[in-house]
N, C-alpha and C positions, 0 to 999 in steps of 0.2 A: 533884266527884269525877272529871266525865269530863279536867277540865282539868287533876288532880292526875296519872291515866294516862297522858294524853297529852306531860304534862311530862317521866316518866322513862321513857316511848317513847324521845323524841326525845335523853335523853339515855344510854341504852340502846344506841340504836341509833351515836349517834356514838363510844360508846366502842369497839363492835361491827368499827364502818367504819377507825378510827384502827387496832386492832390486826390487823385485814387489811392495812391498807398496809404497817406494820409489819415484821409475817410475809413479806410479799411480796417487800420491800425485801429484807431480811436474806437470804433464799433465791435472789433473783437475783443477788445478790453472792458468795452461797461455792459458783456452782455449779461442780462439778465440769471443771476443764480436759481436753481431750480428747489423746489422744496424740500426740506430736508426728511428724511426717512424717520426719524425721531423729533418731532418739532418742539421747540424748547416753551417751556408754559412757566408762571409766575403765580403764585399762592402768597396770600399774606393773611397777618391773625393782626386784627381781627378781620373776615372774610369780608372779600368783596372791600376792602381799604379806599381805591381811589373811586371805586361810583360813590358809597358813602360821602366821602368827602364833596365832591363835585354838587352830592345833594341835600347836604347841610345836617346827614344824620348821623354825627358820628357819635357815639356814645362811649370810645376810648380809645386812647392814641394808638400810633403802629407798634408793635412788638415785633414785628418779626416778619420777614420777608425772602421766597426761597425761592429761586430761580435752577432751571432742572428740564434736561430734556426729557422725552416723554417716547422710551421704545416701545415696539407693538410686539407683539405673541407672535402671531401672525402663525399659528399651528408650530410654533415651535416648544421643547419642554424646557423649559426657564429656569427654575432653582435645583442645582445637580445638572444640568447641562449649558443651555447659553452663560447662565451665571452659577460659576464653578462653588462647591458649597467648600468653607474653610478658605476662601483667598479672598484678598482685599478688590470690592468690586467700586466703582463709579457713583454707587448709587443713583443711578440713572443712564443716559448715554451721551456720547458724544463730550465737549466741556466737561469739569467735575463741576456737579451739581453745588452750589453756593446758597450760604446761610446769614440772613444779615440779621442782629439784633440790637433795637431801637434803644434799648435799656438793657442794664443788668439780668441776667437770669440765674439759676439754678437748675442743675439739671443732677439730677440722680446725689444731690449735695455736694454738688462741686459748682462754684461760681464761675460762671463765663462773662465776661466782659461783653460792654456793648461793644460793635463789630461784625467783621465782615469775616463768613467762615468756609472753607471747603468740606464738603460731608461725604464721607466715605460708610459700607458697611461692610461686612464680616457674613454672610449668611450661613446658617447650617438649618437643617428639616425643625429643630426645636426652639434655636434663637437667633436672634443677629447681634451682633455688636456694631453698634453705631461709631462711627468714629465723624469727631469734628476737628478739624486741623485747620493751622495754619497757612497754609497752601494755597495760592490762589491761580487763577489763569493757566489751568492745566490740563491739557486731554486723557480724559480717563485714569488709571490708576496708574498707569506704564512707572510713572517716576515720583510714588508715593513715598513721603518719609515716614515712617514712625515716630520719630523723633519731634518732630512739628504737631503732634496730638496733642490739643486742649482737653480730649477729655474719651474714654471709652465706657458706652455704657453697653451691656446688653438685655435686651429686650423679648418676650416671648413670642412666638409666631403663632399666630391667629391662622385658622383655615375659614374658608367660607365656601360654601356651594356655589357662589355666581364666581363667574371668568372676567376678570378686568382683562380685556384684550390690551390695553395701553398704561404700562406703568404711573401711577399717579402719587403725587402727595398734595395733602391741604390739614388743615388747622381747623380744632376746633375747643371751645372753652371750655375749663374745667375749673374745680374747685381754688387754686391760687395760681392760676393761670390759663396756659393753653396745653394744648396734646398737638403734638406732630404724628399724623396720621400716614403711610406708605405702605402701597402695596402693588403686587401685578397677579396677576394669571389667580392662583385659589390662595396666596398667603397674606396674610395683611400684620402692620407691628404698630402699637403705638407707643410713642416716646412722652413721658409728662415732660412740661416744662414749667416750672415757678418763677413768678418773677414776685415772690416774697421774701 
């Protein structure tokens, strides 16, 4: 009797121990990611796209749509330091910052296909050179090609007195199209874009 006990102890207990590891497993795997240091934000032209939509006011299609992490100051010196002047930077953090456009554009007269784009820039104290490339699905500039470039414009650098603690870009309307707007800490560029 006692060896009969001790039998479905032992087999009791390993089935006990197997669906602990189990459990354990499973739960260390879906635990919760934590927020990211640079949280990725979505801008589209015309602003505000999906509530518009959703609220029946839209007065013209999507053009353009730019997905982009979004790094903080955080007392740090940004242009010539965290973001080296003269090298190919991320245009934001984390993911390379991506460009999508609903139609045809124009940018600095050179036609860009509607499409989906990675945006890189170039900063120095006076201008940036914008770069749109081919490139998709890639962490920062580590394995930028040149080669893969749709198109380099550059652009002049605006100062302003107020401190964007948090890198931003958004879209706003202009004479035959829109302006792609980016800036952080005291510099700000804007890009025209024509979709004439």
């Amino acid at each position: 009797m006692f060896y009969l006990y001790n039998k479905k102890m032992k087999k009791l207990l390993f089935i006990c121990s197997l669906a602990l590891i189990c459990t354990t497993t499973i739960f260390a795997q879906s635990a919760i990611p934590a927020l990211a240091k640079s949280p990725m934000f979505m801008s589209t032209y015309p602003a505000g796209y999906g509530i518009l939509k959703i609220q029946d006011k839209i007065t013209e299609p999507l053009a353009a749509r730019i997905i982009y992490s979004r790094p903080q100051k955080n007392n740090r010196a940004i242009f010539g330091g965290l973001v080296e002047y003269n090298k190919v930077w991320r245009f934001g953090a984390n993911e390379n910052t991506e460009i999508e456009f609903f139609t045809d554009v124009t940018i600095n007269n050179i036609k860009v296909k509607k499409g989906r784009y990675s945006m890189f820039a170039i900063p120095t104290k006076e201008k940036w050179t914008i770069i749109i490339n081919k490139d998709l699905n890639s962490w920062g500039a580590y394995k930028y090609e040149q080669t893969k470039d749709i198109l380099r414009v550059d652009v002049p650098v605006q100062t302003s007195t107020e401190i964007a603690d948090a890198f931003y870009i958004y879209f706003d309307k202009a004479k035959n199209g829109f302006s792609l707007n980016a800036g952080w800490d005291n510099v700000k560029i804007t890009l025209p874009v024509s979709m004439k």
